[in-house]
C-alpha positions in Angstrom: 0.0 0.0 0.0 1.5 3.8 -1.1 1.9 5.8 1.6 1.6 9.8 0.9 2.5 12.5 2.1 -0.3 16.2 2.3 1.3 19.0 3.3 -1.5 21.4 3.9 -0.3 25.1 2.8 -4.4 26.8 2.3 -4.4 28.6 5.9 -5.0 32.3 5.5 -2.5 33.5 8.1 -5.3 35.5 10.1 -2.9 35.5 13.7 0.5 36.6 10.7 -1.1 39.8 10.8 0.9 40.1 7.2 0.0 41.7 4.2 0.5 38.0 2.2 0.5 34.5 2.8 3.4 33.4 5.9 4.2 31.0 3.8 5.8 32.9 1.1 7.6 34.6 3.4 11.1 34.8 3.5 13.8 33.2 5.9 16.9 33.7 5.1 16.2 34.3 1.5 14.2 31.6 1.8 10.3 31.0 1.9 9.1 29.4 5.1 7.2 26.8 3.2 10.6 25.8 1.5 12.5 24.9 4.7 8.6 22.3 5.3 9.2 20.9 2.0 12.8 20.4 1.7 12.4 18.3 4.8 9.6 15.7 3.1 11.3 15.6 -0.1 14.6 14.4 1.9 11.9 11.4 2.9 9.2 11.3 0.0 9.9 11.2 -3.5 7.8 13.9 -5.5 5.7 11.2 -6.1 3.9 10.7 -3.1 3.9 14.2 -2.3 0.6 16.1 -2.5 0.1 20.1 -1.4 -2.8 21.5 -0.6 -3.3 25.5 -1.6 -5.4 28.2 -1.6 -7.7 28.6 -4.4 -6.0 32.6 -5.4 -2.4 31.2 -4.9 0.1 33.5 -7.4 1.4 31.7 -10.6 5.1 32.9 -9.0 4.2 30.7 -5.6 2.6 27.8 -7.6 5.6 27.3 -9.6 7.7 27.3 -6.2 5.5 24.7 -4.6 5.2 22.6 -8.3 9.5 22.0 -7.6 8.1 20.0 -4.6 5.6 17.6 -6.2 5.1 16.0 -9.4 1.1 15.3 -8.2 -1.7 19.1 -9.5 -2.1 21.2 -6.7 -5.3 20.4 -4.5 -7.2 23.6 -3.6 -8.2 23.7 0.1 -11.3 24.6 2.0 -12.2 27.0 4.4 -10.6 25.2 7.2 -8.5 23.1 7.3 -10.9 19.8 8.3 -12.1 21.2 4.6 -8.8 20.8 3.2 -7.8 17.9 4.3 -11.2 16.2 2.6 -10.2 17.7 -0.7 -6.9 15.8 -0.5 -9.0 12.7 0.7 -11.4 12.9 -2.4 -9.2 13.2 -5.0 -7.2 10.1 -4.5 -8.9 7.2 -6.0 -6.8 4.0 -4.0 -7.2 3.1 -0.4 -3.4 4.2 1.2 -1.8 5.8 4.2 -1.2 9.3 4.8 1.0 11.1 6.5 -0.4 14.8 7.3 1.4 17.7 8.1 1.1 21.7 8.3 3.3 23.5 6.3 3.8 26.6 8.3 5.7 24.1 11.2 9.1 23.9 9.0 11.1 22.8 11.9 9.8 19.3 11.5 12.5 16.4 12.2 13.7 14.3 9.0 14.0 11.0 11.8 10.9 11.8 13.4 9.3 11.7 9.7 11.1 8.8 8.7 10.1 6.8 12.4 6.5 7.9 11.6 6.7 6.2 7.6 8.0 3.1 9.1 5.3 3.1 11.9 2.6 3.9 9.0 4.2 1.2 6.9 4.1 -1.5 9.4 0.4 -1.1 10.0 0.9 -1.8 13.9 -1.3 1.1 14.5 -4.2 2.6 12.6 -3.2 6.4 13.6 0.3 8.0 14.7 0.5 11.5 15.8 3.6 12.9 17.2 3.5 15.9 20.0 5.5 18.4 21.8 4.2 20.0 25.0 4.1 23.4 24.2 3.1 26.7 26.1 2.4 29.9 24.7 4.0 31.8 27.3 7.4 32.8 28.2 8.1 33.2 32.2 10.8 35.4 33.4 12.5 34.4 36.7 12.8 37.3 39.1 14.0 37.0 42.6 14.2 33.1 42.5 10.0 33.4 40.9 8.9 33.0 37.8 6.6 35.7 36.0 
């Protein structure tokens, strides 16, 4: 059974506060969404990589994405539940998937690979791989945190 890869690029960036898409933004010389998919394609071939988009994505940024994949373009929904179902429609075979979010570039090649192998050994029907995160930053001041 193939085993795919959707990177899901059709957020609108609301929180970015930007005047464009995050993801064509630049890094380094570099857009973010580059950094994502150099990291699958080091694990993926072309092949088995799909993208999902934004329906009034630029010709300029669709040509940057189409060095990633050799699959169309999926336009996404209006979420990204939405988006995901796109990708899930248009395949016509019964596979795995691997999803991720294309504004998280600092994704690990070896967790990726670990996940494929876990995928493609069918020992479990779902693998999702966290981080405890907080969205705060404390401060320690006189031996206390604020």
């Amino acid at each position: 059974m193939n085993t795919y890869c959707v990177i899901l690029a059709a957020g609108n960036s609301f929180r970015f506060k930007g005047s464009r898409n995050k993801l064509f933004y630049e890094i380094n010389n570099t857009p973010l969404v580059v950094y994502t998919l150099k990291t699958f394609t080091s694990v993926f071939t072309k092949d088995k990589i799909f993208i999902v988009v934004n329906k009034g994505i630029s010709k300029q940024n669709i040509k940057l994405l189409n060095n990633y994949t050799n699959n169309d373009l999926i336009i996404g929904g209006k979420t990204r539940i939405e988006s995901l179902k796109n990708f899930i429609t248009s395949l016509n075979e019964k596979c795995n998937i691997l999803i991720h979010d294309a504004a998280r570039p600092n994704v690990n090649q070896v967790l990726i690979k670990k996940i494929k192998k876990e995928i493609e050994l069918m020992r479990y029907d779902a693998v999702i791989p966290f981080l405890e995160i907080t969205d705060s930053l404390k401060i320690k001041i006189n031996n206390k945190y604020k």
